[in-house]
C-alpha positions, 0 to 999 in steps of 0.5 A: 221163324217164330214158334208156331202152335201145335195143331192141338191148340186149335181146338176143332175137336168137335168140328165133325159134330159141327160139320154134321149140324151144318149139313143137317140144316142144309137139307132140312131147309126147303129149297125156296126162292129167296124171301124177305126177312126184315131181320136177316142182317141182324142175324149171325149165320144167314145167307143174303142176296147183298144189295135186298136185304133178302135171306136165300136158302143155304140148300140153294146157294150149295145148289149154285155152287155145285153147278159152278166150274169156279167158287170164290170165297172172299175173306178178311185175312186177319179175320178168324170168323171169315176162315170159319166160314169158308171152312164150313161152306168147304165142308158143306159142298164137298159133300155134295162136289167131291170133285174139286181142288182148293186154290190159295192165294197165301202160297207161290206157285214155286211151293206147289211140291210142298203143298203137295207133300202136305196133302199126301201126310208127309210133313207136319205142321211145322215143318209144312209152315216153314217150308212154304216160308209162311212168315216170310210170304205171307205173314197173317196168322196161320192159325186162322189158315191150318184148319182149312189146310187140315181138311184139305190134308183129312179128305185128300182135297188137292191144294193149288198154290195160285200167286206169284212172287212178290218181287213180279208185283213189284217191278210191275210197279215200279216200271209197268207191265210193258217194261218187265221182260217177257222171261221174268213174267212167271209166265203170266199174260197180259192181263186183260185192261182194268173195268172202270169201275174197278180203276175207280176204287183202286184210284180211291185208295191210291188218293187216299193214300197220297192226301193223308200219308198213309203207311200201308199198313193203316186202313180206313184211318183218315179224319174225313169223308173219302173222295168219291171213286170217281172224283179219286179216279178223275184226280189221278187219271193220268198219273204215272204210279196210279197207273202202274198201281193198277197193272200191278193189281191187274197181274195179281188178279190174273196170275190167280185166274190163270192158275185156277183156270189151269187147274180145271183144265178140260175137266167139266166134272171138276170144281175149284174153289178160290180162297182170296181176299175179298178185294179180288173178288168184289163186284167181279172185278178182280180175279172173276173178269180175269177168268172170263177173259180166259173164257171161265164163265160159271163163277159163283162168289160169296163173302162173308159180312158183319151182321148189322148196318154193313150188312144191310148197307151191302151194295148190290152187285159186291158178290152173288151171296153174302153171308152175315158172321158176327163182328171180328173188327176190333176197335181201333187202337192207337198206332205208330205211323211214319207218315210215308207211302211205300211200295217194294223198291230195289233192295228195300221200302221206296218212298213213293210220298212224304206226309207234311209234319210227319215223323218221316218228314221230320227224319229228313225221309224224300220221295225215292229214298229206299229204306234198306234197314230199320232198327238194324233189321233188313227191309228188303220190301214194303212188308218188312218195314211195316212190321218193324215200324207196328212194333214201335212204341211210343218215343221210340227213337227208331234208326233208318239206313237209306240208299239215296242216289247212289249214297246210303244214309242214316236217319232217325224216326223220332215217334212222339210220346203218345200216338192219337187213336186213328 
């Protein structure tokens, strides 16, 4: 495992001083109804109603939230302003809703012991990490998450450890819902079906995955203007992995729900609070329609924005508040792509699709091929490939072991000398 930074290297010394000035702005702002602020996305630290343009009251959107059975902060995972942010909206209504239980996304339901180890002061942060295997399962910087852990540990804020293995979102996709046994389903149900809305911009991102060769890794990388989701929705309507693509997503979201919705039992005095990546909770697609299946119906969600034109160009509907942070993104850098579509196989990265002129192509890399092995690493899944081939530097020369009907062979992903900026 690598070496993980002390807690001391975090540097959230002043974080009561921090928190008491957020609190104190709480109150000292009056309880209004939203207004206009022509400058409100311009600014760091506003809270908006996306799709107006309008500043809301932080006093207010705390008041919404207290009056909520479930709380759904988005995120970024490789944002460190996103984490900030939930931490202190984690302060801030704690003081107000004491009673609540903090839900992650980043752990298995099978750590929830060790979670709760950690929240009754018996492990340190190391050891903590390494038991809920962090790098293993999760993998993003912890640094941005320990804080968050911290506060749950310092106020006795129980922990909710809320997903799946990654292997039931795998076969899922691989062979569909209907075809994974009842007994390896983790005990999740069936999931309630996919809006339209939703199916259309998961079919947007399985196309554009599919035209462009993308590796899982790269994100918005392509030279032209996206298809439309539902021009992409139309154009993969009936296709097989498209839709196995979205049982697989529909099963993360509702794995989540159940457990959040378990958590809060019959306790009406108790509030959960969901912390998740902003794709299962945008527009109340993801995990809130799975909740509301399960008949949890008070469900605040905010996320947080950049301030500028993405805030000001926020679609109404994507959450019910939005809150403007600074810009985190850095400028995209030049990167090694393999030019492959991959999704978690049996024992290895499968191959779902093959870009023309790429370096996998050129490898002699097909469709159904399973990457067992990279540079003499195991790639037991999609994860571990990906992060093998983000190391690579330009001219690497980087050997593959793949199992092909039945045949394991050895192949070699020549990268060329210089990677273009996406």
């Amino acid at each position: 495992m690598s070496e993980i930074p002390s807690y001391n290297t975090w540097r959230w010394a002043g974080f009561p001083r921090v928190v008491a000035l957020l609190l104190l702005s709480v109150w000292v702002m009056p309880v209004l109804a939203a207004t206009e602020h022509s400058d409100a996305c311009a600014r760091v630290g506003n809270w908006i109603l996306p799709g107006s343009g309008r500043v809301v009251a932080a006093s207010a959107v705390l008041t919404a939230m207290t009056e909520a059975r479930v709380v759904l902060l988005g995120e970024s995972h490789t944002s460190a302003e996103h984490h900030r942010w939930q931490l202190h909206t984690l302060a801030a209504l704690h003081t107000l809703r004491p009673g609540m239980v903090i839900a992650f996304e980043m752990f298995p339901r099978r750590v929830q012991p060790v979670l709760d180890q950690w929240v009754a002061g018996t492990l340190e942060p190391e050891a903590f990490l390494e038991s809920v295997e962090w790098s293993q399962v999760w993998g993003y910087d912890a640094e941005f998450y320990l804080p968050l852990f911290h506060f749950a540990r310092q106020h006795q804020v129980p922990m909710v450890a809320m997903n799946v293995e990654r292997g039931l979102i795998s076969d899922v996709s691989t062979k569909g819902w209907a075809d994974v046994p009842e007994s390896e389903r983790e005990g999740v149900s069936t999931p309630a079906e996919a809006e339209r809305g939703y199916r259309a911009g998961l079919a947007q991102l399985y196309r554009r995955k599919q035209i462009f060769g993308q590796d899982l890794a790269a994100h918005g990388a392509a030279d032209t203007e996206p298809e439309t989701p539902d021009a992409a929705l139309e154009a993969v309507a009936n296709d097989v992995g498209f839709q196995r693509f979205v049982q697989a997503q529909i099963t993360w979201d509702r794995a989540m729900a159940e457990a959040m919705a378990a958590a809060l039992g019959d306790d009406d005095g108790l509030l959960v609070v969901g912390v998740v990546g902003r794709g299962h909770v945008e527009y109340g697609y993801g995990i809130p329609h799975q909740l509301r299946d399960l008949g949890v119906n008070r469900i605040v969600t905010a996320l947080p924005i950049e301030a500028g034109e993405s805030c000001r160009s926020l679609d109404s509907g994507i959450g019910r508040y939005a809150y403007t942070v600074a810009d985190w993104r850095p400028r995209p850098q030049p990167r090694p792509l393999l030019g492959v579509m991959v999704q978690d196989g049996e024992g290895g990265a499968q191959v779902q699709s093959v870009n023309d002129g790429s370096v996998a192509a050129e490898a002699g890399l097909q469709v159904g091929d399973v990457v067992i092995e990279a540079a003499g690493f195991p790639t037991p899944g999609s994860t571990e490939l990906i992060e093998i081939i983000r190391r690579q530097a330009p001219g690497t020369w980087l050997p593959l072991t793949v199992r092909r009907d039945g045949k394991t062979e050895q192949q070699v992903a020549r990268f060329p000398t210089r990677f273009d900026a996406p």
